[in-house]
N, C-alpha and C positions, 0 to 999 in steps of 0.2 A: 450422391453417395450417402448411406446411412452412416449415422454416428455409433450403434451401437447400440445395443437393447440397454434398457432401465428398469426394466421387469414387462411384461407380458398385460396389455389390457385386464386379460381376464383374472391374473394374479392382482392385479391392481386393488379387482373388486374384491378381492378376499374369496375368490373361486376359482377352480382349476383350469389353469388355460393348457388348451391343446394346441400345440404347435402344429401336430398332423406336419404332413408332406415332408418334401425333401426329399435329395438324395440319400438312396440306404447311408446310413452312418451321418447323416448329413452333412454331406457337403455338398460343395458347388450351392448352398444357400447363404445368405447373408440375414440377417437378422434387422430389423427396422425399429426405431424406438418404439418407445411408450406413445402411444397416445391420449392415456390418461385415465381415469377414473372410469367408468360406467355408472349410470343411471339403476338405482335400486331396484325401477318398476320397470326393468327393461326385459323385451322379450327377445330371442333366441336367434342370431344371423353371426355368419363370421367376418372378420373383418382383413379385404388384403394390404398390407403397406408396403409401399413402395418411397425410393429417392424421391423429390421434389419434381427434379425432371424429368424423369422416363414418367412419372404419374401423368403429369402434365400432357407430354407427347399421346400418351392412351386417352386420355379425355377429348384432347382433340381428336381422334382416330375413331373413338366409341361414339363423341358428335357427330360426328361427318358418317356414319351407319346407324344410324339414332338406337344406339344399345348403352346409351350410358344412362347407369342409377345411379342413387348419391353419390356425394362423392365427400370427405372428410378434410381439413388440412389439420396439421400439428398448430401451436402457438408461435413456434418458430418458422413454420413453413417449411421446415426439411421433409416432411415425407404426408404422401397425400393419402388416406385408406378409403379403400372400395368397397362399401356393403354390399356383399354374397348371400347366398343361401345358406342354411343352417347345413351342416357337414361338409362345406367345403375345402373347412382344415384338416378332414381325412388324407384328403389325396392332394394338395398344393405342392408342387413342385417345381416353381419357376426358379430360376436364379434369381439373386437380388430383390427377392420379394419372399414376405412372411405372408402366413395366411393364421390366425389364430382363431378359435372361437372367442365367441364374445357372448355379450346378452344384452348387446346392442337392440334401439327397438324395429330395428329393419323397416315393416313394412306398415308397422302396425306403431305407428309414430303417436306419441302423448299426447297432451294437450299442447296448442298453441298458444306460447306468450304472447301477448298482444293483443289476441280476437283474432276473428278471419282477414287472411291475407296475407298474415304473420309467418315468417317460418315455424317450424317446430323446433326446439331446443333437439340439437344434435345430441344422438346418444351415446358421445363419449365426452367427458367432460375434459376442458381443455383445448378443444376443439373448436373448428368453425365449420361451415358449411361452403366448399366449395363450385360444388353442383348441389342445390337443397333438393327434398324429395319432391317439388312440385317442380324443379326445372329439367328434373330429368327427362331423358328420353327413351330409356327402356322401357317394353313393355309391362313388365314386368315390376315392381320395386326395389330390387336388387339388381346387381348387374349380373349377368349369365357369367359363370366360372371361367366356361369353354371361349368364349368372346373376350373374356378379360386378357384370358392369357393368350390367345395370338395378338390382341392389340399390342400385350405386355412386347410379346416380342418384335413385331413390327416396330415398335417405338424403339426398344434397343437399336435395332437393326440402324433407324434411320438417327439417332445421337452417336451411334460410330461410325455413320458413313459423314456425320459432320465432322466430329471430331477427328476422321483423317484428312480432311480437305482443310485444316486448319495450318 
């Protein structure tokens, strides 16, 4: 479960974040924290956040169909975010997930700390890299919007069929 917004990645950086999506009036969305700063030289993707767990559940899910692209954690580990395509916070409308624009560097990732072999400094700062862009499995460098969000919801589906067996 989210804690609650603390401002908007993209406000973070001192640039206007688009929330996009939702239900008209928005409801039935919940809001996901901060995940921290952006990178100055960062270029244009959006970013989706999700609770810890249902993140989790979809990562597994987007494994197991080799569609998953990075993937983000908080410093806390409360909520995991999904680098998308650029305009994907137009239209986001899942419950319990936010979809913001960012100026994350998506696909077109900085330099490597370290030399080669090194991850790339994640482009939200604050951050870790829970899928980095080389372990992904998407084809693609972002994860597909459309794939995100039935994982999204397959993983609800299967964290309430646990928590009623409980």
């Amino acid at each position: 479960m989210s804690r609650g917004v603390k401002g908007s990645a993209g406000q973070a950086a001192g640039r206007p974040a688009h929330s996009g999506g939702g239900a008209p009036g928005g409801t039935g969305r919940r809001p996901a924290r901060d995940l921290g700063v952006l990178s100055e030289h960062a270029q244009p993707c959006d970013l989706v956040t999700v609770p810890a767990r249902q993140g989790l559940e979809a990562v597994d899910i987007l494994r197991l169909r080799n569609g998953v692209g990075p993937v983000l954690h908080d410093g806390a580990c409360d909520t995991l975010g999904f680098l998308v395509p650029p305009g994907t916070a137009a239209g986001w409308d899942v419950p319990g997930s936010a979809c913001t624009q960012t100026y994350g560097r998506g696909a077109a990732l900085g330099a490597v700390p370290g030399g080669e072999g090194a991850d790339p400094e994640p482009p939200v700062t604050g951050t870790g890299w829970l899928v980095p862009p080389e372990g992904a499995f998407a084809a693609a460098p972002t994860t597909d919007p459309a794939v995100l969000r039935a994982a999204l919801g397959e993983a609800a589906r299967t964290i309430e069929a646990v928590d009623r067996c409980r």
